[in-house]
C-alpha positions in Angstrom: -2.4 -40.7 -45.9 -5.0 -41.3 -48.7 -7.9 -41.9 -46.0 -6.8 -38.7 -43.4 -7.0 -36.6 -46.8 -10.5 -38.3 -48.0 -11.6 -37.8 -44.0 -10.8 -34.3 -44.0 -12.8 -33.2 -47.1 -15.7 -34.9 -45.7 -15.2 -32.9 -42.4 -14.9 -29.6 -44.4 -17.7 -30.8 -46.6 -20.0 -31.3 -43.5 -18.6 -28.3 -42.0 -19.7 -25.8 -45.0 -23.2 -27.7 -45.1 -24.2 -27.5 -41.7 -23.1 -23.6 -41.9 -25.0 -23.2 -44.8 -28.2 -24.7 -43.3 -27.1 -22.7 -40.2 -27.2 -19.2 -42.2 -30.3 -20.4 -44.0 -32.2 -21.0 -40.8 -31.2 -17.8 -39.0 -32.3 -15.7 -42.1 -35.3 -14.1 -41.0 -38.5 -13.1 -43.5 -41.6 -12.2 -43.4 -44.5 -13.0 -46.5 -46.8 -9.9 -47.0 -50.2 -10.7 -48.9 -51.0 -7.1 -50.4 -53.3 -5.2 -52.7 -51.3 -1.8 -52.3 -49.1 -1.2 -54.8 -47.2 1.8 -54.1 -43.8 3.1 -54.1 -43.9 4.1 -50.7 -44.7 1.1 -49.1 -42.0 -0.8 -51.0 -39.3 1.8 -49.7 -40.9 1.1 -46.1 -40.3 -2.3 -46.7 -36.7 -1.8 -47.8 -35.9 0.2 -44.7 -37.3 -2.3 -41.9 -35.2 -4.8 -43.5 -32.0 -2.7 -43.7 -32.9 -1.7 -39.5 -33.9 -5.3 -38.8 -32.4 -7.3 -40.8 -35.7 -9.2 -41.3 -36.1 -9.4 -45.2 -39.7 -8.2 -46.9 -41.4 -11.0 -49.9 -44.4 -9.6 -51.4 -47.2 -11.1 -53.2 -49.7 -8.5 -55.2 -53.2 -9.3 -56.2 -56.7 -8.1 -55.2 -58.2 -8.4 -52.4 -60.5 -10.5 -52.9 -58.0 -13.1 -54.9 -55.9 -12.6 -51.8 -58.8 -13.3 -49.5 -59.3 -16.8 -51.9 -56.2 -17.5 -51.9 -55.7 -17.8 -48.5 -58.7 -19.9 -47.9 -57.7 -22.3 -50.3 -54.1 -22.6 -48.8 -54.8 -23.2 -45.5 -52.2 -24.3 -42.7 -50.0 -24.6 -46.1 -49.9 -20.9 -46.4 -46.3 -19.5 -46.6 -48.3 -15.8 -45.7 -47.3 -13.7 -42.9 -49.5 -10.8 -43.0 -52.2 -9.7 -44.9 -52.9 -5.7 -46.4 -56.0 -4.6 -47.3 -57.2 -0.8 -49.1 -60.5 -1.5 -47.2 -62.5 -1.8 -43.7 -65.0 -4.0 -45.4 -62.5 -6.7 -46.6 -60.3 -6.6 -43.7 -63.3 -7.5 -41.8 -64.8 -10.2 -44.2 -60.9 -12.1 -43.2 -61.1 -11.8 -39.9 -64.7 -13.2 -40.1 -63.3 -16.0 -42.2 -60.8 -17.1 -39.5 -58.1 -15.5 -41.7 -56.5 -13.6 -39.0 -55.4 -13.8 -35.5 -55.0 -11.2 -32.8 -52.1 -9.7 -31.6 -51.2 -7.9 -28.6 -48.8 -4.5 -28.5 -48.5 -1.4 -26.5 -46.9 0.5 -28.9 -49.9 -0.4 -31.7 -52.9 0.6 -28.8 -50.5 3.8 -28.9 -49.6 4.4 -32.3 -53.3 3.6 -33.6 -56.4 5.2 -32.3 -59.5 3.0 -31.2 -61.6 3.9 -34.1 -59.0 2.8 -36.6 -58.6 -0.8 -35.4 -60.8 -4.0 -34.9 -62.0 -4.1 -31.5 -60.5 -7.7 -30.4 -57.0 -6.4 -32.3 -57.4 -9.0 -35.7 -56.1 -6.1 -37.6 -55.3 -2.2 -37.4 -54.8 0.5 -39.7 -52.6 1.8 -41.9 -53.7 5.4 -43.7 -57.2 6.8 -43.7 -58.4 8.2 -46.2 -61.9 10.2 -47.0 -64.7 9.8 -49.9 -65.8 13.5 -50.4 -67.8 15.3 -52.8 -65.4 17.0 -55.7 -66.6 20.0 -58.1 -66.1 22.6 -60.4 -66.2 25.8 -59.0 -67.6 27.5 -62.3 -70.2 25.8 -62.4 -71.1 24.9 -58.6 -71.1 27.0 -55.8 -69.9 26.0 -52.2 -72.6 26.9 -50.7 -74.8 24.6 -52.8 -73.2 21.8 -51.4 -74.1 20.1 -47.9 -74.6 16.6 -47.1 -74.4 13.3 -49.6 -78.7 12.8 -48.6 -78.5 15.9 -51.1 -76.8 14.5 -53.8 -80.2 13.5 -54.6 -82.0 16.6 -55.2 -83.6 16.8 -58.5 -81.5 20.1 -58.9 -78.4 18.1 -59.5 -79.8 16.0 -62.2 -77.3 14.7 -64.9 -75.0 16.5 -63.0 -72.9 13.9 -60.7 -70.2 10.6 -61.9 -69.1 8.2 -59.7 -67.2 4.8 -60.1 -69.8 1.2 -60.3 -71.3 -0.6 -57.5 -69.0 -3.6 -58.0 -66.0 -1.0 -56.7 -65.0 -1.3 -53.0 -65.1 2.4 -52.1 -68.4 2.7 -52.7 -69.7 -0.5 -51.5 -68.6 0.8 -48.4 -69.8 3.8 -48.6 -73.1 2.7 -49.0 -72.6 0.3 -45.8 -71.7 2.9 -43.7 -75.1 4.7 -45.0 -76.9 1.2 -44.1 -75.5 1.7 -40.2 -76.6 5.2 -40.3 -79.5 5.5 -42.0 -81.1 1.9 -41.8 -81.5 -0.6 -45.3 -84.5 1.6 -46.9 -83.0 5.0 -46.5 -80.0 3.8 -47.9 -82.0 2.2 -51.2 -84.1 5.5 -51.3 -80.6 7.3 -51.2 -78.9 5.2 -54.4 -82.0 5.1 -56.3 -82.0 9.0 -56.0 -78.4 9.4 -56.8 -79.0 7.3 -60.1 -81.7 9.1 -61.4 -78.9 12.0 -61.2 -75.8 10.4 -63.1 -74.5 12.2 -65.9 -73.8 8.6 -67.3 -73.1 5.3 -66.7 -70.4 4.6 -63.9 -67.3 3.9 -65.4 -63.8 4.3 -64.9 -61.5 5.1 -62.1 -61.7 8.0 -59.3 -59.3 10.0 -61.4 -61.6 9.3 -64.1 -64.6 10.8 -62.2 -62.3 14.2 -61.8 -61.6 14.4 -65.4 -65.2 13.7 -66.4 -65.6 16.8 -64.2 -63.1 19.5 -65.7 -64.2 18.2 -69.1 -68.0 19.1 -68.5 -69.2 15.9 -68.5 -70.5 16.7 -65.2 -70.4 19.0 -62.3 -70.0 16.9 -59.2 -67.7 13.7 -58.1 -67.4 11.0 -55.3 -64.0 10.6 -55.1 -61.2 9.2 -52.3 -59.1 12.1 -51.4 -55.7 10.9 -52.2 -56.7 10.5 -55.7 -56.0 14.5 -55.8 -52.7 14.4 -54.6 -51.8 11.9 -56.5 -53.0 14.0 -59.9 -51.5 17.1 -58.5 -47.9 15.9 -58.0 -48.4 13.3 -61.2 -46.3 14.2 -64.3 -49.2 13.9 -66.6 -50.1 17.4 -67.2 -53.6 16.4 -67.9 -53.7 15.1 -64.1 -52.1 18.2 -62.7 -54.8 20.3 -64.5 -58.0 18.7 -63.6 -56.6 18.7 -59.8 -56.1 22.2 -59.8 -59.2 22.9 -61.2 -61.5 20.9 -59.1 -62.5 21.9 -55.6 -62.8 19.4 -52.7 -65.6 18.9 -50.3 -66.5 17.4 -47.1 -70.5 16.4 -46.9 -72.9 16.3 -43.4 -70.3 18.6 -41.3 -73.1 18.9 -39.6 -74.5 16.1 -39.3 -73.5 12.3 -39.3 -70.0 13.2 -40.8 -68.0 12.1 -44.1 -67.4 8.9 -44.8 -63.5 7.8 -44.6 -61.8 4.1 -45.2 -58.7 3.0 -44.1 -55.5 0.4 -45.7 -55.4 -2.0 -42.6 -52.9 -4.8 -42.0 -53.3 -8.0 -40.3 -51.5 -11.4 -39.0 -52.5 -14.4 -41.1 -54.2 -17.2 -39.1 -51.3 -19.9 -39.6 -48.1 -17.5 -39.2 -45.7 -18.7 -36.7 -43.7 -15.6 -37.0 -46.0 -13.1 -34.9 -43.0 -11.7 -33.0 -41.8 -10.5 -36.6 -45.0 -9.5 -37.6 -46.0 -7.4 -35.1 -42.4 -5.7 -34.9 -43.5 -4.4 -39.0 -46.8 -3.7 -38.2 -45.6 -1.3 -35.0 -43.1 0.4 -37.7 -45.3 1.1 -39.8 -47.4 2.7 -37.3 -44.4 4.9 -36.2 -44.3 8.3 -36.9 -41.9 8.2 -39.1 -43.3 5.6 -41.4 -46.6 7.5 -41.1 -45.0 10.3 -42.0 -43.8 9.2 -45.1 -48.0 7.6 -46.1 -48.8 11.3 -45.3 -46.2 13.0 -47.5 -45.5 10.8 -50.4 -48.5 8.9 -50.8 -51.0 11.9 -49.7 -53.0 9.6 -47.2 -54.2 10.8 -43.7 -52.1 9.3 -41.5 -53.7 7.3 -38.2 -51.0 8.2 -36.1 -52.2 11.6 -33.7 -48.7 12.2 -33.9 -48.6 13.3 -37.9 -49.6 15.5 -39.3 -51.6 15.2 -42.7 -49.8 16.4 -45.9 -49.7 20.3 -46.5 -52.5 19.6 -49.7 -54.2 17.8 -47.2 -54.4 20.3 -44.4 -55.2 22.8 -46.3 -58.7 21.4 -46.5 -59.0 22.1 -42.9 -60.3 19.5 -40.7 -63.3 17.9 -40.7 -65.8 15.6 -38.9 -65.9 12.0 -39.7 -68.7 9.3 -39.6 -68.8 7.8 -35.9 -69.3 4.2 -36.8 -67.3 1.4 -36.4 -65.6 0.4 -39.4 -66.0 -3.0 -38.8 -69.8 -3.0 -39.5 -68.7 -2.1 -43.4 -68.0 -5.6 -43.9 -71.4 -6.8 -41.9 -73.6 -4.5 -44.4 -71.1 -5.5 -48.0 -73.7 -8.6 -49.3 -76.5 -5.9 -48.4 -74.7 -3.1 -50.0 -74.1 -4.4 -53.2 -77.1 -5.6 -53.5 -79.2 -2.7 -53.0 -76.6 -0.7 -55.2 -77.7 -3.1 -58.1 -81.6 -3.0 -57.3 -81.1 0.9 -57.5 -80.2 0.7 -60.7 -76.6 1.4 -59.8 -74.4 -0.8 -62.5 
């Protein structure tokens, strides 16, 4: 009797293990590499797990550390998908053999051409545009035209923008390094310096409130930076964005320059099927929708609409380069930016 009793509890004992590993294995997840540290996303997150049942793990860091990091880990990687607040980067992993392509429908739908890498390593998530802010007092619209103008003598000690180790405007100056060619775009940050109204520092909100506090008269700034101040509860924020105007240089010409957040599947992921099923919802309209409306990004999706702030800029013409060529023209970027004088 002693041994059926012992016999059975090793069954049962067996039993609950092999349901255990069972339940373990059929738990599905997916590891996110991410810079983008907002609110929005995480609720994203939360809701493709609740519809899937396929659970989200982030880990935060910079881009570049993320970029490292992955490099050094190899095929020992426990990352799913990378996210990336920039062209340039996004690029520099997929050059690195970071990345591999993917193949969906619904993304070549969801996801214009100019908003993904051509052989599909990664597409975008929200666009956003680097525009020319000021303060109406003191500058008139119709002084305002193209960024080549920035570096008029008349706007001497007059502009603030972020350094030339920050992302958005290494890119910025790549995109002018595809457009303009590698001595225009030296002419061009050497003029813009002898115009600063200090030395870069700080943030993009920073460059808005340098503005409002007459520090200076014009900005280069990324749009969503604006909604963000407007709807902040720092009154400070919500002052200097409704004081500042916004806008978009060379209508007229070669277009304003715009960025996107892009998303990729990592190299050594074995769970593409997974990954591909986040990356089309958060393409959908209705996760685009929510970029657009609670995080004040232009969304890529043709199907949404931008945020009311947003649209009430009107539309406007964009630079008609491929973004992947940001990341070719980085190493040249910086850089020039640093021969200009630009620190």
């Amino acid at each position: 009797m002693r041994k059926i009793s012992i016999l059975f509890l090793m069954l049962i004992m067996i039993f609950t293990l092999s349901a255990c590993q069972l339940n373990q294995a059929g738990e599905k997840s997916l590891t996110i590499y991410t810079e983008r540290h907002y609110d929005t996303d995480q609720l994203l997150y939360d809701q493709f797990t609740e519809e899937t049942g396929i659970k989200i793990n982030l880990v935060r860091d910079e881009a570049d550390k993320l970029i490292t990091r992955l490099e050094n880990e190899g095929e020992d990687t426990e990352a799913d998908l990378l996210i990336i607040a920039d062209a340039g980067r996004l690029g520099r992993a997929k050059d690195l053999n970071l990345l591999q392509p993917v193949e969906s429908t619904i993304l070549d739908s969801n996801v214009p051409e100019t908003y993904q890498d051509p052989e599909n390593y990664w597409y975008a998530l929200t666009m956003r545009a680097r525009v020319i802010v000021y303060h109406p007092d003191r500058v008139s619209e119709s002084e305002l035209s193209t960024y080549e103008d920035l570096t008029d003598p008349k706007w001497e000690g007059r502009i603030v923008t972020r350094s030339s180790s920050n992302i958005y405007n290494q890119s910025l100056m790549s995109s002018f390094i595809e457009i303009w060619g590698e001595d225009d775009a030296l002419a061009w940050a050497e003029g813009l310096v002898a115009n600063f109204a200090r030395s870069p520092q700080g943030n993009d909100r920073d460059q808005a409130k340098a503005v409002v506090a007459g520090e200076a008269d014009l900005a280069i700034m990324n749009t969503y930076y604006i909604g963000k101040m407007l709807y902040s509860s720092d009154p400070l924020e919500v002052e200097v964005a409704e004081t500042i105007r916004v806008f978009f240089p060379n209508q007229d010409t070669t277009g304003t320059h715009v960025n996107v957040s892009g998303i990729g599947v990592v190299k050594y992921s074995e769970k593409q099927v997974d990954a591909i099923k986040l990356i089309e919802y958060l393409t959908s309209v209705d996760a685009q929708s929510s970029y657009a409306n609670a995080n004040y990004e232009f969304p890529v999706n043709p199907l949404v609409d931008p945020h009311e702030l947003l649209a009430s800029w009107g539309t406007f013409n964009k630079q008609n380069i491929t973004l992947n060529t940001l990341s070719e023209h980085a190493t040249l970027a910086a850089m020039l930016m640093n021969q200009a004088g630009w620190v």
